[in-house]
VOGU-3710 file (C-alpha; in Angstrom, 3 decimals, decimal comma):
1> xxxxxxxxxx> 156,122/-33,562/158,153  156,934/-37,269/156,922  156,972/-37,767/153,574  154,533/-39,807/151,998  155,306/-43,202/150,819  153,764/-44,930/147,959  154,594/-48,382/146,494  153,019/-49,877/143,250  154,068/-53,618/143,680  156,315/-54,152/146,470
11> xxxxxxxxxx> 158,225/-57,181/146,366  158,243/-57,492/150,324  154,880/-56,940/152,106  154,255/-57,716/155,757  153,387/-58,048/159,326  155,965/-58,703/162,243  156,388/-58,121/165,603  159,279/-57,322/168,152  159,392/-58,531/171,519  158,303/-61,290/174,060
21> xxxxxxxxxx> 154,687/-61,860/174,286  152,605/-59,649/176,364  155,084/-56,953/175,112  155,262/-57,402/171,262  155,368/-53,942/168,956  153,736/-54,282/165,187  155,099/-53,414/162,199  153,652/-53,165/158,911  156,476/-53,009/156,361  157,230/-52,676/152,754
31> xxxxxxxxxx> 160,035/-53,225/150,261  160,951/-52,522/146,285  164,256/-52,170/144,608  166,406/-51,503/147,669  163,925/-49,127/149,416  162,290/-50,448/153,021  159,719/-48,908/155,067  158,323/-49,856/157,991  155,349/-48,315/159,913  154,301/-49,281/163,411
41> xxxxxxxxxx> 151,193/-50,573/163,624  148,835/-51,733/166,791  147,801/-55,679/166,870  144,041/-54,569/166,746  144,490/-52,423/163,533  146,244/-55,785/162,232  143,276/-58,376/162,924  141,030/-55,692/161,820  142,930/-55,688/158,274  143,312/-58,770/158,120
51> xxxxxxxxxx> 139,745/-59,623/158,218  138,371/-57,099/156,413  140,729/-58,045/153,581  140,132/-61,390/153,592  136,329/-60,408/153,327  136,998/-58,470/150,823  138,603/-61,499/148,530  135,982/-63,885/149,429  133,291/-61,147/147,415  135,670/-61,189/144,366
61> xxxxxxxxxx> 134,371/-63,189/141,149  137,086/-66,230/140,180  138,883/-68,398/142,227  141,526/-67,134/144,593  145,118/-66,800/143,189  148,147/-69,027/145,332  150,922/-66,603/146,043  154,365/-68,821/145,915  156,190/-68,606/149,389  157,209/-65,047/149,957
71> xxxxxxxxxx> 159,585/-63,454/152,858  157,457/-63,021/155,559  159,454/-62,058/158,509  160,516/-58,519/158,591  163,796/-57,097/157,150  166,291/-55,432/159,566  166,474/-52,277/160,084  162,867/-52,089/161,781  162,847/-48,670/162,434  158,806/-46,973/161,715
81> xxxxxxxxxx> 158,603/-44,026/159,789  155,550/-43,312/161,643  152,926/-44,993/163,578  149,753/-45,881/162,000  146,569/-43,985/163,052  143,941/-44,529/159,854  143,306/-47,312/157,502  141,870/-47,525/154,178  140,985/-50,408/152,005  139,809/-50,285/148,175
91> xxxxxxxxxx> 139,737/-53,125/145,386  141,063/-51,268/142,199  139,379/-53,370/139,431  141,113/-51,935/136,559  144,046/-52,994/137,860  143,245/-56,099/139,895  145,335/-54,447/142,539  144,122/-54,185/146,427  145,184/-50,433/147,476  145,861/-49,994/150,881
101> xxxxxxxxxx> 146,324/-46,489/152,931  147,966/-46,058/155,990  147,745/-42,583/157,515  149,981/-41,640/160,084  148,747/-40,831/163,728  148,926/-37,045/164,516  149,311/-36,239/168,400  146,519/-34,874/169,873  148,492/-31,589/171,803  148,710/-30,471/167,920
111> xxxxxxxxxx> 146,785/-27,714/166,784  144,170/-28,934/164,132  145,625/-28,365/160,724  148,894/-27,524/162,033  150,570/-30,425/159,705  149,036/-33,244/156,887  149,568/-35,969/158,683  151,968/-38,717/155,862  150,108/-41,462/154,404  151,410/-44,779/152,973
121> xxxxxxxxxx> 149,759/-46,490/149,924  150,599/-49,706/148,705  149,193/-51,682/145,689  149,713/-55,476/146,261  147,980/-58,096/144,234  145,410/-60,105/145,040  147,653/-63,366/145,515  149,948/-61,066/147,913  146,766/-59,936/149,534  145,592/-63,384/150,624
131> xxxxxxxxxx> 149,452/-64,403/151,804  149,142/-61,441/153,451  145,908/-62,227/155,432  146,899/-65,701/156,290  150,140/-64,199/157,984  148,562/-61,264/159,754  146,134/-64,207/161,199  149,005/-65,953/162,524  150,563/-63,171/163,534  147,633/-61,912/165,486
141> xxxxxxxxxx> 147,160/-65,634/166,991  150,416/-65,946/168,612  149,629/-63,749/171,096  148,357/-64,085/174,731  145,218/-66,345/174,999  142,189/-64,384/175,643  140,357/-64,158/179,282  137,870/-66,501/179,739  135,630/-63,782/181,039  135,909/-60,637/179,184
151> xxxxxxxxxx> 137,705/-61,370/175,987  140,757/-59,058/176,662  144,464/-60,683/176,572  144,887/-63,053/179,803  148,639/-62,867/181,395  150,983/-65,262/179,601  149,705/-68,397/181,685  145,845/-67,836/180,650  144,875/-66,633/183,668  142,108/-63,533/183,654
161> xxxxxx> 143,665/-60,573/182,703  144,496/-58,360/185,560  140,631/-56,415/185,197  138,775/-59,177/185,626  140,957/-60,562/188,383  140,281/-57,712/190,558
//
């Protein structure tokens, strides 16, 4: 079993690829105090947080807080701890503090309940939160452009992807 990981306010929070387009691997990664952790994470999971979190600040009473620049490319060694299977999002009033749980992906050959899958939790706040959703947004739009037919990533000179050109 991985351990489970949990930072209160990391200084370094996240998303970066590896790779050429068309081939790219996400990462979500953390940092405090010397201590790095990186989890690999799938570019759908990554859009999907990205605008649910952003929804999620938009409902929040008072103006949105300006995070100053921050690191945003990730920190070498990228080596994932585990890879990403659940998400979980939750706004923690009492401390202004956006919690967010990633669980790792167990392998289906396992026998149910054979292990607790690890988990991840990080508290960021809601500045880091927004910096965070503008990246992941960029991060997600760098990609391939979409086919013009079925919305699924087109080869790396927009033409349909290789479904739709069949």
């Amino acid at each position: 079993m991985t351990e489970s990981i949990e930072f209160d306010h990391p200084e370094h929070f996240t998303v970066g690829t590896v790779g050429p387009k068309g081939h790219r691997t996400f990462f979500l990664q953390a940092g405090h105090a010397g201590r790095l952790v990186t989890l690999k994470i799938e570019k759908p999971q990554v859009g999907a947080l990205a605008e649910y979190v952003a929804g999620l600040l938009a409902d929040l009473p008072g103006p949105p807080e300006r995070m100053p620049l921050v690191r945003t490319d990730l920190i070498d060694p990228v080596e994932p701890v585990f890879v990403v299977g659940a998400l979980g999002v939750a706004w923690e009033e009492a401390d202004q503090r956006l919690l967010l749980v990633a669980e790792e992906l167990v392998d289906d050959d396992e026998e149910p309940g054979s292990r607790v899958p690890a988990n991840a939790r990080f508290r960021i706040s809601r500045a880091r939160a927004g910096a965070f959703v503008e990246h992941a947004r960029s991060i997600v739009a760098a990609g391939r452009p979409p086919c013009r037919v079925c919305g699924r990533p087109a080869d790396l000179q927009g033409v349909l992807c290789v479904a739709c050109a069949n």
